[in-house]
N, C-alpha and C positions, 0 to 999 in steps of 0.2 A: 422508080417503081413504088418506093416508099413513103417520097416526100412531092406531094404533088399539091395543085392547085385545091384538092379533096381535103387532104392533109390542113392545109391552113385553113380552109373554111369551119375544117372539122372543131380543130384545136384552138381556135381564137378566142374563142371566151375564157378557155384555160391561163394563155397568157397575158388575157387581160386583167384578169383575176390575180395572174404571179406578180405583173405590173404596179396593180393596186396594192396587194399586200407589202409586195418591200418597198415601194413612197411612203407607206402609211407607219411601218418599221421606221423608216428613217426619222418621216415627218415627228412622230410619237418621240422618240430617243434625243432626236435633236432640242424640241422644247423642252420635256423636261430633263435633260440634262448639262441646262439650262438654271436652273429654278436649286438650289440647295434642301437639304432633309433638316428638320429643326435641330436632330439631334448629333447635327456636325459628325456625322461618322462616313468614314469613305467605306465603298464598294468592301473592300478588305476585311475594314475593322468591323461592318455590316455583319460579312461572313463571318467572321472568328467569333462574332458575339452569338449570331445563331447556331453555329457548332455547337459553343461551350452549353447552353441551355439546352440544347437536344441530346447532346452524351455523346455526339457522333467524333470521336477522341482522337480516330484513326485518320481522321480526313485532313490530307495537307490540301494548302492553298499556296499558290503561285502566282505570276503575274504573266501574261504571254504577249505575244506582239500582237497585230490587227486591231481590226474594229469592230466589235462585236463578233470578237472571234470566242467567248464565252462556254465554257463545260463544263461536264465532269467526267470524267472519267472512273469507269466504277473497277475497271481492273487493278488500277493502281491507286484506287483512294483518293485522288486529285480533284480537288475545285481550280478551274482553271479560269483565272479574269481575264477579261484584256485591259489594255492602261487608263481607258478612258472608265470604265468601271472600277478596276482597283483600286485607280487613287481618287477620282471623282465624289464628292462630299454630298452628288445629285440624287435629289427622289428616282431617277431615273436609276442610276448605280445602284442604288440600294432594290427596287426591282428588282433587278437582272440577276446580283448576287444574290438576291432570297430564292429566284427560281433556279438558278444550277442549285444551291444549296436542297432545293425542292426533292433533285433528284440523286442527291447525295441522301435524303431522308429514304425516298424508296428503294434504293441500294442497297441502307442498313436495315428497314424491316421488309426485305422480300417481297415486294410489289410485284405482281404476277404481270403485270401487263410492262413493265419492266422487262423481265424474265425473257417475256415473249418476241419483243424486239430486240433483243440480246442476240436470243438463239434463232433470229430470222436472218442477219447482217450476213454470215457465210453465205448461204443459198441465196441472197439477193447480190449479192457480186457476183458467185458464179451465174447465176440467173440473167446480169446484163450483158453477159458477153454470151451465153449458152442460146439463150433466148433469139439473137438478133442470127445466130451460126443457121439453127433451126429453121427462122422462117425464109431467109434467102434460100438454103438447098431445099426445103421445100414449096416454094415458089419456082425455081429455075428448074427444077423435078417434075412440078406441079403433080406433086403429092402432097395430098391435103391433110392426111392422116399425120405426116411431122409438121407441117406449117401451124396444125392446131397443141401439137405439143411444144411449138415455139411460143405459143400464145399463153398458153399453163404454165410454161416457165414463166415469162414476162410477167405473167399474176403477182406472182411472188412480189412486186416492185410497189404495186396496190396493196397487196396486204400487208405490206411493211410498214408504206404509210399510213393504214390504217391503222394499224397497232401503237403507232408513234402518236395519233391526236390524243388518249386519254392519257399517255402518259405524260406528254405539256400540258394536257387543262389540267391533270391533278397537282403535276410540280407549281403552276402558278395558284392555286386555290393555296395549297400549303403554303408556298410563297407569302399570301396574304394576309394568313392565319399567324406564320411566326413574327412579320412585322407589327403584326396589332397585337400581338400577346406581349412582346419585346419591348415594345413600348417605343418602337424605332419610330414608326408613326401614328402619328397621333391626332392631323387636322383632317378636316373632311378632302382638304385639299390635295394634302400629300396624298388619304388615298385618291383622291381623281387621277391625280398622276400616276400611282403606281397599278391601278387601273387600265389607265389609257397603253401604257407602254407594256402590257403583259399581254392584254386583248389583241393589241398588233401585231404581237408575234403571235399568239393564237392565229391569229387568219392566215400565216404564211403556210402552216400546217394544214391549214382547211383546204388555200388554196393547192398543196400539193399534193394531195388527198386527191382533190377535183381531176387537175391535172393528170397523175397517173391511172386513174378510172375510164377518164377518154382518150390518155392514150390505148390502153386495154380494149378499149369499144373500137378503137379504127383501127386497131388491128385485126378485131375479131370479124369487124366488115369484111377485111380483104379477103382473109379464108372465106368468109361466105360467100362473096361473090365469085372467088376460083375454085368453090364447089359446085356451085350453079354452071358458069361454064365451062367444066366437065361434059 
């Protein structure tokens, strides 16, 4: 009922979109991490150096398994690297660690749009499971009055994302900011690279912006067309 030949026509640009963004993640990570930073410092020592200059005193740093499995955790204070970043001495590393370190900055001065997807994560978990309960019994009811409060829950999933893009453009702008002031980078080069690989994760976020909006739109189809034949 849900996932039909509609469904895919609907959403294909979206996954073509998810498709491009993580090649271009990849593409991006793989060369420059690749390529070394002048200032011979890994992922790590990156982070520990922009800590110390920011005052952010509280913040531990650890090393975690995956790949590009990369955070922070603001409940617990944690910059979390993965290996290939940690110990990685790449323009690329040095990126990644300036932008968790980004949102370790918003953490410590109260970024609101921070805040906001903080306190949206509850209601968007309950929200994916509330959301799908709603519109099956109100489809199989065909009661349109719950099917569209399945849909209002579901929003919550869109507005999450949306709340999540300024908060990566701004961690990577800072990002940019503490490596050029740090003195971590210095050629017009290295910034290309730590350019190239922060804008490609920018677009994963665009793209999933994209994505949860048209899922939102083909859902809001269904109800309308199970209001119609009514």
């Amino acid at each position: 009922m849900f996932y039909n030949s509609s469904y895919l026509i609907f959403m294909l640009p979206a996954f073509l979109l998810m498709m491009l963004a993580q090649w271009y993640v990849s593409s991006a990570y793989k060369r420059w991490s690749n390529v070394p930073n002048r200032s011979g410092l890994s992922g790590a020592e990156v982070a520990r150096r922009l800590v110390d200059r920011a005052g952010l005193y509280g913040v531990e740093i650890e090393q975690v398994q995956g790949r590009l499995s990369d955070h922070y955790d603001p409940r617990k204070k944690i910059l979390r690297l993965s290996a290939g970043v940690a110990q990685g001495q790449s323009i690329a590393a040095a990126a990644i660690a300036a932008h968790e370190l980004g949102h370790a900055q918003q953490d410590n001065q109260d970024y609101f749009p921070l805040r906001l997807r903080a306190a949206l994560v509850p209601a968007v978990n309950i929200g994916s499971y509330l959301g799908w309960i709603l519109l099956m019994i109100g489809f199989f009811l065909n009661y349109t009055t719950l099917a569209w409060l399945g849909v209002a829950v579901f929003a919550g999933g869109a507005i999450f994302a949306l709340a999540t893009l300024p908060v990566e453009l701004n961690a990577s702008v800072r990002a940019r900011e503490m490596l050029t002031t740090a003195g971590i980078i210095t050629s017009q080069e290295e910034q290309r690279g730590v350019n190239h690989v922060l804008n490609a994760a920018a677009l994963t976020y665009v793209a999933g912006l994209i994505t949860a909006i048209l899922q939102l739109l083909y859902y809001a189809i269904l109800v309308l067309g199970m209001g119609r034949r009514r």
